[in-house]
N, C-alpha and C positions, 0 to 999 in steps of 0.2 A: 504494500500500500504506500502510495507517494504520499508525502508529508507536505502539509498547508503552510505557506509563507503568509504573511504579515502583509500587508499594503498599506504604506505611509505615504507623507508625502511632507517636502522638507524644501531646503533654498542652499544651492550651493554657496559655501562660506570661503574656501580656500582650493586651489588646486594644486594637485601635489604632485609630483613625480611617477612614471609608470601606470597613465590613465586613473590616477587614485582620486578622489575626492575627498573634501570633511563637508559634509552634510549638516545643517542643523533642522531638527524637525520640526514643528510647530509648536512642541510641548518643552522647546528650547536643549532637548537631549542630544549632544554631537553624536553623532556617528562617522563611520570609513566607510567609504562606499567608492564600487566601480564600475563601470558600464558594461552590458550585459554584449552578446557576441554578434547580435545583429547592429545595433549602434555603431559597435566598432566598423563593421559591413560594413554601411553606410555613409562611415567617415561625419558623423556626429557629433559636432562641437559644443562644449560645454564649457561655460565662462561663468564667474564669482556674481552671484545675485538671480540665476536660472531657476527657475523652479522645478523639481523634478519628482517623477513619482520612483518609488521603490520596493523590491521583497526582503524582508527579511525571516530567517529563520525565526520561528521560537526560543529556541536554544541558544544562539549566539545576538542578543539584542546591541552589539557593537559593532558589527558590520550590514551593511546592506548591499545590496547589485541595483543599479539605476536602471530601470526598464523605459522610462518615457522621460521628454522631455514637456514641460507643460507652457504654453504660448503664453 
């Protein structure tokens, strides 16, 4: 049985090195987050104040994968 991610949704705060991000959520919690494999595909640019959506594990509430970019 595949395991349910989390769907937040947060405002990139800093960009890091190696596609990484620091994401802050709306409930002010930083998280690391990095862009999922079709993004990458796409050549998807992500800059400081973007709004993005995210999954996260249950289990690891400190990392997330950025699925969407929000307009």
């Amino acid at each position: 049985m595949k395991e349910e991610h989390i769907e937040v949704e947060g405002r990139v705060q800093t960009v890091l090195p190696g596609t990484m991000f620091r994401v802050e959520l709306d409930n002010k919690h930083l998280v690391l987050a990095t862009i999922c494999g079709k993004m990458r595909k796409r050549w998807v640019r992500l800059t400081v104040g973007d709004r993005v959506k995210m999954e996260m594990s249950p289990y690891d509430l400190d990392k997330a994968r950025i699925v969407w970019r929000i307009q």
